[in-house]
LOMI-62226 format. One record per atom (N, C-alpha, C, O): y, z, x. Coordinates in pm, whole numbers, padded with zeros to 5 digits, always signed. Each point is the difference from the previous one (the first is absolute). Example, Ala and Ser with C-alpha at 12.3 -4.5 7.8 and 13.67 -1.06 7.14 Angstrom:
<rs>
-00569+00780+01319/+00119+00000-00089/+00120+00000+00090/-00002+00066+00104/+00107-00138-00139/+00119+00006+00082/+00109+00073-00077/+00111+00017+00051/
</rs>
This chain:
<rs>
-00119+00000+00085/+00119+00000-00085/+00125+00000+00089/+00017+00093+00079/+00044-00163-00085/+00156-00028+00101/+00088+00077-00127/-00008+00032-00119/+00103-00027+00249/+00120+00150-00035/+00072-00056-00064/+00070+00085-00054/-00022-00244+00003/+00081-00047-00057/-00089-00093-00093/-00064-00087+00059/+00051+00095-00205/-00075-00080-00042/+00111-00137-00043/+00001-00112+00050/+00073+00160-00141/+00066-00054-00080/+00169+00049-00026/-00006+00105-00064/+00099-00127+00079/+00154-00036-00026/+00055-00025-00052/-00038-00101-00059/+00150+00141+00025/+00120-00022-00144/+00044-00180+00044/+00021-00060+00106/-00022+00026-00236/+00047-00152+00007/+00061+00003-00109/-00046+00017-00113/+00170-00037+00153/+00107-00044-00172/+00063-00140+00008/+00083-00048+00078/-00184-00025-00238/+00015-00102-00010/+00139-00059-00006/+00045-00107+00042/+00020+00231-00121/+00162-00034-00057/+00080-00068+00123/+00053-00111-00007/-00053+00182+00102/+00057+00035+00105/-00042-00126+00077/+00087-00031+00081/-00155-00020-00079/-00081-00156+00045/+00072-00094-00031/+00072-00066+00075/-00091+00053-00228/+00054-00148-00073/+00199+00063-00013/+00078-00092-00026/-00036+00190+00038/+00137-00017-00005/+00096+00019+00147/+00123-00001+00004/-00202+00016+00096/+00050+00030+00125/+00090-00155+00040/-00042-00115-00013/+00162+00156+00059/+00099-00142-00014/-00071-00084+00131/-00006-00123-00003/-00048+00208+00123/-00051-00061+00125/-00078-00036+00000/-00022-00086+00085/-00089+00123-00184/-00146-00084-00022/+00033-00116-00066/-00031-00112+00041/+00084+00132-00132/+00038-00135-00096/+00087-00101+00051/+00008-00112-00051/+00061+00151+00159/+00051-00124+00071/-00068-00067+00093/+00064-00068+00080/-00162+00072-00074/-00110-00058+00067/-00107-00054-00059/-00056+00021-00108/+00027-00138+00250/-00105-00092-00102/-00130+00088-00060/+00012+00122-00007/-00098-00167-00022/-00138+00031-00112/-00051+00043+00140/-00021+00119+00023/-00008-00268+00121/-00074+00019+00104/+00046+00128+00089/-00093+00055+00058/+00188-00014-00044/+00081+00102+00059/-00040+00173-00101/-00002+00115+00045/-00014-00145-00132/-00048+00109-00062/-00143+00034+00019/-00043+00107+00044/-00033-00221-00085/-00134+00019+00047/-00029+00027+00139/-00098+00072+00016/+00142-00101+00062/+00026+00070+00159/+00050+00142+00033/-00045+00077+00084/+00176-00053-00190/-00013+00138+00011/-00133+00108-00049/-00043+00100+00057/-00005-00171-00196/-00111+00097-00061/-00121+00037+00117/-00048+00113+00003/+00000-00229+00103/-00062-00007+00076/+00019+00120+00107/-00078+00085+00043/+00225-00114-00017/+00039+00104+00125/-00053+00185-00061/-00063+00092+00051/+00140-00119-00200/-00007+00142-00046/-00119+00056+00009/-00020+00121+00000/-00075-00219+00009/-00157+00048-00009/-00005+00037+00127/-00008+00119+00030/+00012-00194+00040/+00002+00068+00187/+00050+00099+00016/-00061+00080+00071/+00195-00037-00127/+00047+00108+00034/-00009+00135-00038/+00057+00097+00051/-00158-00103-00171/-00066+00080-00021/-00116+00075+00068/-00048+00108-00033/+00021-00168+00109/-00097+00000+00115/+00055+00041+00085/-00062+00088+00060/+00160-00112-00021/+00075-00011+00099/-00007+00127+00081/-00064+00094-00048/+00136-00078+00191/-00023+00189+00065/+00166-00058+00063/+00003-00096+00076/+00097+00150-00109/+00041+00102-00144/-00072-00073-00077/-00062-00103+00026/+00075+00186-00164/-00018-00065-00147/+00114-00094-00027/+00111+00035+00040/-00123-00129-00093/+00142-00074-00001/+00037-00072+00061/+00095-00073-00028/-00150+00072+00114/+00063-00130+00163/-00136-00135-00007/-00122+00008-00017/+00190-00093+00033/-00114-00088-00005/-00076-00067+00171/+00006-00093+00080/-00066+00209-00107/-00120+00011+00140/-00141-00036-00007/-00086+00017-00086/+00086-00073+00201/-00214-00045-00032/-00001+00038+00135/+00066-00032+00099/-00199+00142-00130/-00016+00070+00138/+00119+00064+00083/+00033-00059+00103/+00032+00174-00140/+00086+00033+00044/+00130-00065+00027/+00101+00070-00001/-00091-00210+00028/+00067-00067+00048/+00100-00073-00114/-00038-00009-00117/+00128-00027+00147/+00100-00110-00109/-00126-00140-00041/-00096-00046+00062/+00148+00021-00171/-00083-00131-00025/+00072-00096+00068/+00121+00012+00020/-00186-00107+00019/+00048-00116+00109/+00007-00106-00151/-00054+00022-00108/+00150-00152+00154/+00015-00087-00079/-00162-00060-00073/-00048+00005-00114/-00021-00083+00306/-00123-00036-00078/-00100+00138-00054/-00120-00027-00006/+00144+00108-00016/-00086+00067-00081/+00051+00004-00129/-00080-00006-00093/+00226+00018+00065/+00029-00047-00120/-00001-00103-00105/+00017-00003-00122/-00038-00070+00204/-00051-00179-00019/-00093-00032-00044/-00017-00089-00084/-00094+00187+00155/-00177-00034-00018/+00000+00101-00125/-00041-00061-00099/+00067+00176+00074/-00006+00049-00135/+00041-00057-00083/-00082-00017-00090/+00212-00043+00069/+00083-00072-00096/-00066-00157-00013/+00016-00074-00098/-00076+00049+00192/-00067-00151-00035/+00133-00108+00028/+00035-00075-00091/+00006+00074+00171/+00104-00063-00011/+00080-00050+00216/-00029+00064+00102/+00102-00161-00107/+00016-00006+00129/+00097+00076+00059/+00097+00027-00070/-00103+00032+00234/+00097+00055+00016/+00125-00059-00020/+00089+00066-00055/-00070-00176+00091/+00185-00051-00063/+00026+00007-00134/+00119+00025-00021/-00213-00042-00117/+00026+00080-00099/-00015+00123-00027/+00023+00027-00118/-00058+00073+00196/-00018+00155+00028/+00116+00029+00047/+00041+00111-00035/+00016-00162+00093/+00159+00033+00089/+00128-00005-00123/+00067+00091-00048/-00066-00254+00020/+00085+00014-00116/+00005+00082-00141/+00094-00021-00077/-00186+00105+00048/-00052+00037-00124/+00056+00209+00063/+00055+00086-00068/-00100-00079+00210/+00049+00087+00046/+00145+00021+00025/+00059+00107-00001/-00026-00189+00017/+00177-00026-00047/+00084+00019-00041/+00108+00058+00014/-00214-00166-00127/+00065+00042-00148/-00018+00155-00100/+00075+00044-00087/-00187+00006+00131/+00067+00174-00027/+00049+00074+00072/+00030+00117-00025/-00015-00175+00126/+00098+00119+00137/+00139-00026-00104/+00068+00094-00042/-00042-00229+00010/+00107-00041+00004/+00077+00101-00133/+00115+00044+00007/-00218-00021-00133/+00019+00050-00119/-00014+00165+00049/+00027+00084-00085/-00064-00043+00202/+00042+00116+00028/-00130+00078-00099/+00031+00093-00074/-00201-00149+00084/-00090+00034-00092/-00056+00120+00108/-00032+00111-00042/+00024-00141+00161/-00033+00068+00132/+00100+00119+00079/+00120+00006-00029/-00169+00067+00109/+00046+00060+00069/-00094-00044+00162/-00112-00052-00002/+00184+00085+00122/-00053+00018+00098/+00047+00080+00106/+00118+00028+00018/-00237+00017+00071/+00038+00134+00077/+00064-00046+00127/-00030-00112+00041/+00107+00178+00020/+00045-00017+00110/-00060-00083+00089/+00083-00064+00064/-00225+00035-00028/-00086-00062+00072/-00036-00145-00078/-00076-00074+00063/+00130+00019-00215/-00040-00093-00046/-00061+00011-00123/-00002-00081-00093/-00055+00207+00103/-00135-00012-00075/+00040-00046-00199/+00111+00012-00052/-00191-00043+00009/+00023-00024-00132/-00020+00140-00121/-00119-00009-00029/+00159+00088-00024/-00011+00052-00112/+00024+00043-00148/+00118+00022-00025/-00173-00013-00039/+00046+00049-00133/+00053+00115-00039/-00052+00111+00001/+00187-00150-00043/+00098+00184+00009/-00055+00064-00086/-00052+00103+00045/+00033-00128-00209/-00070+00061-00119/-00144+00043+00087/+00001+00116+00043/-00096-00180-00021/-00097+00068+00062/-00066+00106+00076/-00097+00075-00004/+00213-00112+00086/+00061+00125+00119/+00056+00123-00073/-00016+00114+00043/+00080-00143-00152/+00057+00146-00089/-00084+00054-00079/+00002+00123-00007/-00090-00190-00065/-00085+00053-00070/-00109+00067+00046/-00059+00081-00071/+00009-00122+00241/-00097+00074+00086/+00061+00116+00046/-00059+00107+00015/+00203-00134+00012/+00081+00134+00036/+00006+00129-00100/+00000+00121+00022/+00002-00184-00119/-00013+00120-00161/-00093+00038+00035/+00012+00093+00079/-00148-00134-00110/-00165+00029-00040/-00040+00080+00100/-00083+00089-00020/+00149-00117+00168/-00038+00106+00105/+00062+00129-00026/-00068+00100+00026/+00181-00085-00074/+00072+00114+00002/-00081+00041-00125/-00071+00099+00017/+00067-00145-00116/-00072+00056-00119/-00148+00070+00048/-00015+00118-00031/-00070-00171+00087/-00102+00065+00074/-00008+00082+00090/-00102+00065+00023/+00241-00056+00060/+00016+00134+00084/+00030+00129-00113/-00024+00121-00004/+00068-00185-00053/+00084+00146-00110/-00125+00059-00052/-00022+00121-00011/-00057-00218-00019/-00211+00050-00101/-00012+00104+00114/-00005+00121-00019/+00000-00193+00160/-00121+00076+00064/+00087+00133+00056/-00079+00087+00037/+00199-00055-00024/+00064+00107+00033/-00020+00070-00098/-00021+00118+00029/+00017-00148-00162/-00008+00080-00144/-00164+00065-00019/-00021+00100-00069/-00085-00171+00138/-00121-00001-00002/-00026+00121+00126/-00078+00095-00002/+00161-00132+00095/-00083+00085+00139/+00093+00132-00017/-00058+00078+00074/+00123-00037-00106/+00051+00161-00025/-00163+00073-00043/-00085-00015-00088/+00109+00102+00210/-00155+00153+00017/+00056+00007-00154/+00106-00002-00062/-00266+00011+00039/-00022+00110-00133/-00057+00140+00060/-00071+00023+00098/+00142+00078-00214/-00039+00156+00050/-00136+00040-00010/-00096-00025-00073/+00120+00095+00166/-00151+00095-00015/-00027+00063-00104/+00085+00064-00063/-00205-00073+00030/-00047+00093-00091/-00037+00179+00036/-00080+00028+00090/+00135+00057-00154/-00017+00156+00051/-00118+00018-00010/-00078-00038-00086/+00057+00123+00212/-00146+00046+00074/-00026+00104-00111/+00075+00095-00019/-00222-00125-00075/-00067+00084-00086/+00011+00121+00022/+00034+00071-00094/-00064+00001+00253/-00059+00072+00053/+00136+00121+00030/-00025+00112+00043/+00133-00148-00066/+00101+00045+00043/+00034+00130-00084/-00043+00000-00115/+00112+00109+00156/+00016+00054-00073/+00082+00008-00095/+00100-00068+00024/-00095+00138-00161/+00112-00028-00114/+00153+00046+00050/+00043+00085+00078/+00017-00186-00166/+00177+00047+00042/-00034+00102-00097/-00060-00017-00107/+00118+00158+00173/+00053+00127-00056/+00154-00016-00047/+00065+00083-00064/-00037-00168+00096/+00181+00026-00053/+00045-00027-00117/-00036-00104-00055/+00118+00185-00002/+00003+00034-00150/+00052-00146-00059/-00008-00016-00122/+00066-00101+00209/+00067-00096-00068/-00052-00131+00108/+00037+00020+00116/-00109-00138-00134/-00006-00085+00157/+00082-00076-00091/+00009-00003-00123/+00088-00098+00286/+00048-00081-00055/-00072-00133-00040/-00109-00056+00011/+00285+00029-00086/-00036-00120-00099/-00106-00132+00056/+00074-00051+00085/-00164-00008-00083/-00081-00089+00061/+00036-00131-00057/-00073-00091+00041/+00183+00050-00140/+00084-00090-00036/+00095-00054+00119/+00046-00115+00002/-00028+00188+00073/+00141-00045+00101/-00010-00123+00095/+00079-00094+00014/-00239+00132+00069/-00025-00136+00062/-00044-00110-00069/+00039-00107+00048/-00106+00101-00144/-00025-00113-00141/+00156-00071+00009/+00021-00111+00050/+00100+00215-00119/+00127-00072+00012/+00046-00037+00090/+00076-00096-00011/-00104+00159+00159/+00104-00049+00042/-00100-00127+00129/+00048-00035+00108/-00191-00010-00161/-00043-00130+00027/+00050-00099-00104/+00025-00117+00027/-00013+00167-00138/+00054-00118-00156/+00134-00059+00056/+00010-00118+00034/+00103+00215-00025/+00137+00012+00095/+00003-00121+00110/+00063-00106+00004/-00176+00177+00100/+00015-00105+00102/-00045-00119-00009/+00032-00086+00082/-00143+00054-00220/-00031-00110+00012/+00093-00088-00053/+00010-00118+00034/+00066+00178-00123/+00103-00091-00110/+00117-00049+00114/+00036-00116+00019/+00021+00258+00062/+00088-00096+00106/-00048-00077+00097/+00078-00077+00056/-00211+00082-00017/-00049-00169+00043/+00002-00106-00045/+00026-00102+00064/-00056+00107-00198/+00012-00117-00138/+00117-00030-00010/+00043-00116-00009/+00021+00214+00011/+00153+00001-00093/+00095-00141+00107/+00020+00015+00121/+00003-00080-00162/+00098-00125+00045/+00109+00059+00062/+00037+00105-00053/+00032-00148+00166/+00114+00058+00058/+00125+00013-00114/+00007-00057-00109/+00099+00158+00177/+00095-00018-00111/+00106-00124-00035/+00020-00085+00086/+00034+00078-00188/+00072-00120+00033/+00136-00002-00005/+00068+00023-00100/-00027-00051+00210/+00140+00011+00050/+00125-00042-00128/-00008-00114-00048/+00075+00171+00017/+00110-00028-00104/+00081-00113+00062/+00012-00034+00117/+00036-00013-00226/+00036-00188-00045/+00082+00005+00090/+00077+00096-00007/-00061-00175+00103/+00177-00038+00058/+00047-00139-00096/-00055-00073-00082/+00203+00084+00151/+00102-00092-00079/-00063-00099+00001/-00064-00022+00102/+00055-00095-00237/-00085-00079+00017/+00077-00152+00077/+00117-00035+00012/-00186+00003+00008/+00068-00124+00177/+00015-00133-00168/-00065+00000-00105/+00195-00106+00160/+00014-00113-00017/-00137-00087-00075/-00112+00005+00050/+00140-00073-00159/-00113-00005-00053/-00039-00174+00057/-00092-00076-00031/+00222+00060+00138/-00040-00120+00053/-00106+00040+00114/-00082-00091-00004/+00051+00164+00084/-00134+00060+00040/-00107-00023+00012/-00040-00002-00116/-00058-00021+00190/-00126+00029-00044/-00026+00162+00002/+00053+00083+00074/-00173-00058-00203/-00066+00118+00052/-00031+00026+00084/-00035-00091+00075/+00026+00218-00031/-00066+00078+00106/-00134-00001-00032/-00038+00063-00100/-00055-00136+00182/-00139-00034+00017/-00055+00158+00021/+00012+00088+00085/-00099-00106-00248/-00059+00149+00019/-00197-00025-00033/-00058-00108-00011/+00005+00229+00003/-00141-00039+00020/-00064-00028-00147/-00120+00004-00026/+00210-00029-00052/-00085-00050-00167/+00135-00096-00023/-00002-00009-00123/+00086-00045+00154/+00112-00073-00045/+00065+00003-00118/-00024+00090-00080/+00095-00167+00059/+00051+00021-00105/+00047-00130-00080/+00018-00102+00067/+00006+00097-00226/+00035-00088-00079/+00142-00048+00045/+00061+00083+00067/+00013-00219-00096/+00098-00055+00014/+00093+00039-00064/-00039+00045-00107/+00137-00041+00119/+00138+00105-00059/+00046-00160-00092/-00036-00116+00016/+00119+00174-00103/+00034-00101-00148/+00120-00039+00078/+00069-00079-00066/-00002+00117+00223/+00109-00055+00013/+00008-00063+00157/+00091-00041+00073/-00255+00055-00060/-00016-00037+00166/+00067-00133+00020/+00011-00096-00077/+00037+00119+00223/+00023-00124+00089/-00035+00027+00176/+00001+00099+00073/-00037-00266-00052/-00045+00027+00150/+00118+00026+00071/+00111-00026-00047/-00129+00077+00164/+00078+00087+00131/+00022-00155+00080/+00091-00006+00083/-00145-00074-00101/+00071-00114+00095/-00038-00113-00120/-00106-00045-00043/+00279+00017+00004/+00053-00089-00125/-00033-00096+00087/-00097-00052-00055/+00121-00023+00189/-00029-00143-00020/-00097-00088+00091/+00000-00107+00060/-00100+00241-00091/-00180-00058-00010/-00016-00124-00090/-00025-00106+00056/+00037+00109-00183/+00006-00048-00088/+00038-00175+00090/-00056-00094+00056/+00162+00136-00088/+00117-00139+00026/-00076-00076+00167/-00028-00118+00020/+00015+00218+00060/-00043-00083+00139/-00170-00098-00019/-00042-00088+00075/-00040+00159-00232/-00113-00064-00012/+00023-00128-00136/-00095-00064-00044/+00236+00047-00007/-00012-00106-00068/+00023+00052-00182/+00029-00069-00098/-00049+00184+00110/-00062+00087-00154/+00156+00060-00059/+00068+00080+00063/-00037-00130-00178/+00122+00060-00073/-00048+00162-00024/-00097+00050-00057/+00201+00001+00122/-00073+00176-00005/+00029+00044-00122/-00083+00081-00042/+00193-00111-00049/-00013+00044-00146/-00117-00012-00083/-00078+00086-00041/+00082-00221+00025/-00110-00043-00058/-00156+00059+00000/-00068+00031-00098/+00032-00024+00257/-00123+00049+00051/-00001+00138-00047/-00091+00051-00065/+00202+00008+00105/+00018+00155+00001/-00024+00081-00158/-00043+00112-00029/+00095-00235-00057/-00014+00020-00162/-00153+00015+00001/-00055+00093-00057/+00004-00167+00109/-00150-00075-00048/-00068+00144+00067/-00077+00072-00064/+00112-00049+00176/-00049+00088+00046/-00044+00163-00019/-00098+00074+00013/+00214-00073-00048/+00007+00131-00070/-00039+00045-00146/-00035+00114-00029/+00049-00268-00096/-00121+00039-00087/-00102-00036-00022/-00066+00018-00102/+00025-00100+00237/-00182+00007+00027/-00036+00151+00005/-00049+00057-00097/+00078+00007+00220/-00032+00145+00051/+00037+00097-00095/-00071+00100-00009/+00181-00115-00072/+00024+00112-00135/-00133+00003-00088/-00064+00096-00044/+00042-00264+00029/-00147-00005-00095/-00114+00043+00065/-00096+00011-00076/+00075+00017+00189/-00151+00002+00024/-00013+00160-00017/+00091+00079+00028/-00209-00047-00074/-00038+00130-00065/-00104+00065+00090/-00085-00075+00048/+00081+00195-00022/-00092+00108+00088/+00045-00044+00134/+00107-00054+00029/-00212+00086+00051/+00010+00040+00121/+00045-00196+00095/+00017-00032+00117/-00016-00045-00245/+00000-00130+00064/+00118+00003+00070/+00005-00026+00120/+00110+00061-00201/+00196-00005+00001/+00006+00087+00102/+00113+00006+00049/-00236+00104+00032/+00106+00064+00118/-00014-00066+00090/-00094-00074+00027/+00245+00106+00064/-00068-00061+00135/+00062+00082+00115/+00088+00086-00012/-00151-00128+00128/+00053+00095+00082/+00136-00012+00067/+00077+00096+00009/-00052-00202+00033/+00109-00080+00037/+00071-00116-00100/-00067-00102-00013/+00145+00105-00031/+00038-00068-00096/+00112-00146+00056/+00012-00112-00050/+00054+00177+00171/+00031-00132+00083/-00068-00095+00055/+00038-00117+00006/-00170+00169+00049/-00093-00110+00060/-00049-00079-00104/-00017-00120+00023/-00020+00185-00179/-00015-00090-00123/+00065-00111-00006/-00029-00119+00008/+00131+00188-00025/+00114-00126-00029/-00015-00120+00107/-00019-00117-00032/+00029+00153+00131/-00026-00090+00093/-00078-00084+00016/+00020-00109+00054/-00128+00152-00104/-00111-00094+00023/+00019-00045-00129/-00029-00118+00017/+00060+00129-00149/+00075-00055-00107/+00063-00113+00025/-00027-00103-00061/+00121+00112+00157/+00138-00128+00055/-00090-00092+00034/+00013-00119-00030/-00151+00186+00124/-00038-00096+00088/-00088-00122-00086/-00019-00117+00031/-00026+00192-00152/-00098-00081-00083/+00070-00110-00062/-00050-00112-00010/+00174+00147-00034/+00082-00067-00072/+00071-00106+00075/+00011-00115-00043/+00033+00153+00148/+00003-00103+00129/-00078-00093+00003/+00021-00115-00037/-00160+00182+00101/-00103-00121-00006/-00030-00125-00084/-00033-00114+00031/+00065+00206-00204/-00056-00081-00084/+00106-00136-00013/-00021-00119-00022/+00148+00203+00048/+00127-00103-00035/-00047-00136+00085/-00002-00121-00023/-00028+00191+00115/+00014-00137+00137/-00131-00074-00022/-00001-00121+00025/-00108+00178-00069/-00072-00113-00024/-00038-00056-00135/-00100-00069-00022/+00197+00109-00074/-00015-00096-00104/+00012-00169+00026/+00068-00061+00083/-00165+00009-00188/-00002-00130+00034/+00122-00072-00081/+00020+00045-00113/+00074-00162+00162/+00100-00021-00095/-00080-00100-00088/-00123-00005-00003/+00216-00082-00075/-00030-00071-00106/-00062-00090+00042/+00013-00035+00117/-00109-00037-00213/-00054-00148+00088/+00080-00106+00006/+00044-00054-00101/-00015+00012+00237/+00101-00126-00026/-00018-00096-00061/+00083-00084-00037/-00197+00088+00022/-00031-00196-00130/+00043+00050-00107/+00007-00079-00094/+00031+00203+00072/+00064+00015-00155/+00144-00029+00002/+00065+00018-00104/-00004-00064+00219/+00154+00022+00027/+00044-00144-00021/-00082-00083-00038/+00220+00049+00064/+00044-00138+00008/-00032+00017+00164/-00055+00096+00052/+00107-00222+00016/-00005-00038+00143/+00101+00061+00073/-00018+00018+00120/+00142+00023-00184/+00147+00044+00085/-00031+00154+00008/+00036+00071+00094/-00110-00028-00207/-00029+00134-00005/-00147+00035+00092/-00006+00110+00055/-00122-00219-00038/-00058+00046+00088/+00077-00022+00152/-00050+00075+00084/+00135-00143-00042/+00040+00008+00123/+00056+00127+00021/-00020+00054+00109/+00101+00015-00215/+00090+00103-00005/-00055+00107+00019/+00059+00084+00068/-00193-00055-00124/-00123+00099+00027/-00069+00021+00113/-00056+00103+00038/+00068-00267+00042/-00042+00024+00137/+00070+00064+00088/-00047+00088+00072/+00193-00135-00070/+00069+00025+00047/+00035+00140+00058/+00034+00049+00108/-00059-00009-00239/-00019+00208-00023/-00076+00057+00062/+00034+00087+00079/-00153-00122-00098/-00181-00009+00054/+00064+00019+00132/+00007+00111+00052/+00046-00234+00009/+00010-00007+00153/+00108+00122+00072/-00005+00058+00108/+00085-00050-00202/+00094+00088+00068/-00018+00123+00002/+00060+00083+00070/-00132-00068-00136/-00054+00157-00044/-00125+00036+00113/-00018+00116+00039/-00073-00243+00013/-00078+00064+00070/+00094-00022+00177/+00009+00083+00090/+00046-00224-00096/+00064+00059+00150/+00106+00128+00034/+00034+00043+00110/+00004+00000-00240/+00121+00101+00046/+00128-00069+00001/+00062+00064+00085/+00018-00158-00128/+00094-00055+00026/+00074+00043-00115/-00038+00042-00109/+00150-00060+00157/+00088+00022-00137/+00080-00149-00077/+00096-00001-00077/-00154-00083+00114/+00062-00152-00027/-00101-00089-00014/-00089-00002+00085/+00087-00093-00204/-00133-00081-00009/-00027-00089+00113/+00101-00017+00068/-00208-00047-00026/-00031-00031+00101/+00080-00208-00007/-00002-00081-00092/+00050+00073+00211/+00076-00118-00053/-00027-00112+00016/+00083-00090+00000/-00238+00070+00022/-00122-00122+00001/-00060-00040-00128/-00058+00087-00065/+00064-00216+00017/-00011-00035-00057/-00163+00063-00089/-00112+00001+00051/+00156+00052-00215/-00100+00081+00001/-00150-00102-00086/+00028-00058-00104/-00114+00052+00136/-00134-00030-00063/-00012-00028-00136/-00026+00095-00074/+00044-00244+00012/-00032+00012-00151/-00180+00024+00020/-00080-00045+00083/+00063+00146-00212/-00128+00041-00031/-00037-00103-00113/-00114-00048-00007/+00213+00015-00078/-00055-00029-00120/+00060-00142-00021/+00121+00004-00022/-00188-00159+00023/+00063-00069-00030/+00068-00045-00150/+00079-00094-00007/
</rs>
């Protein structure tokens, strides 16, 4: 019987995570893969085979797939910020890593609660207390109940300070927290440097996360959300496909190219070569 059979998996938290979902189908299925490794893993959480970091081609040969599509797919969730890695490279899962961090502490607390001496039982043989009154034999009962409750008992919790600018992010705490009805990001022109009208997004944004219900809507960091929010919305902008030009007149497909072209060299002026009829 192994010490870890089975693990919390929340589906919610899967299908609404903004960094999973900005990524392809193949990039996800690569992560599910890793997560399995890293369960295994020594830490728990790190994605190790045999002590060691997983190497590309070992990720490759699990995933069925070539290393130059193993690279890009690795990328593309570094890029969505789905990963963490340790100082040395290594690849891990932060949720993973926290939830092994709980379950250990939860099991130190059993076995400290478990290994406290139990008392002796009084020697039969002994002679009787003569004293007109013994004391109360309630006291150590209470005052193990006492000590056990202030082991249990949760630290205290520090009274509210002034509450900070609600342009802010939260203070990243260890259960997070829901989105405020008046949040805004701490750097306004994220937005604008990835292409994304920040009103707009920011509307959308804020009553997606108002709607989502239970433990889906917390989060821990609520700026890196967003962010990877911009980034999806980014992405998607830029690779929408435009209209088909055989649906256009001829002045208007040149005019489309034209765009096409300037948009991928970076120029700020249409290109002044004669442009390509597509459509006679």
């Amino acid at each position: 019987m192994t010490e870890h059979r089975w693990s919390k998996f929340w589906w919610a938290d899967w299908m609404r995570d903004p960094s999973l979902r900005s990524c392809s189908v193949a990039a996800r299925g690569l992560w599910m893969d890793m997560l399995a490794i890293a369960f295994d893993g020594a830490p728990r959480g790190h994605v190790t085979i045999g002590r060691n970091p997983a190497s590309l081609k070992q990720l490759a040969i699990i995933a069925g797939i070539t290393e130059k599509r193993c690279t890009a797919l690795l990328a593309e969730l570094e890029q969505s910020e789905v990963f963490s890695r340790t100082d040395a490279g290594a690849i891990f899962s932060r949720r993973m890593v926290r939830d092994t961090d709980a379950s250990e502490a939860g099991r130190e607390a059993i076995s400290r609660r478990w290994a406290k001496p139990t008392k002796e039982a009084p020697d039969p043989n002994s002679p009787p207390n003569r004293e007109g009154h013994s004391p109360p034999h309630s006291l150590d009962a209470e005052a193990d109940t006492e000590a056990e409750e202030e082991e249990e008992s949760p630290p205290p919790v520090a009274p509210p300070k002034a509450s900070a600018p609600r342009s802010a992010s939260p203070t990243p705490a260890g259960r997070g927290c829901r989105i405020a009805d008046d949040w805004t990001p701490a750097d306004s022109g994220f937005a604008a440097e990835h292409g994304v009208d920040q009103a707009a997004a920011l509307a959308e944004f804020r009553d997606y996360w108002r709607g989502v219900a239970g433990k889906a809507g917390v989060k821990l960091d609520w700026e890196a959300t967003w962010r990877n929010q911009v980034r999806h919305l980014s992405a998607k902008k830029g690779g929408r496909l435009p209209v088909k030009t055989s649906q256009l007149p001829v002045a208007d497909q040149n005019a489309e190219l034209r765009r096409i072209m300037t948009r991928l060299r970076g120029e700020d002026d249409a290109p002044t070569q004669q442009p390509l009829r597509i459509v006679q």
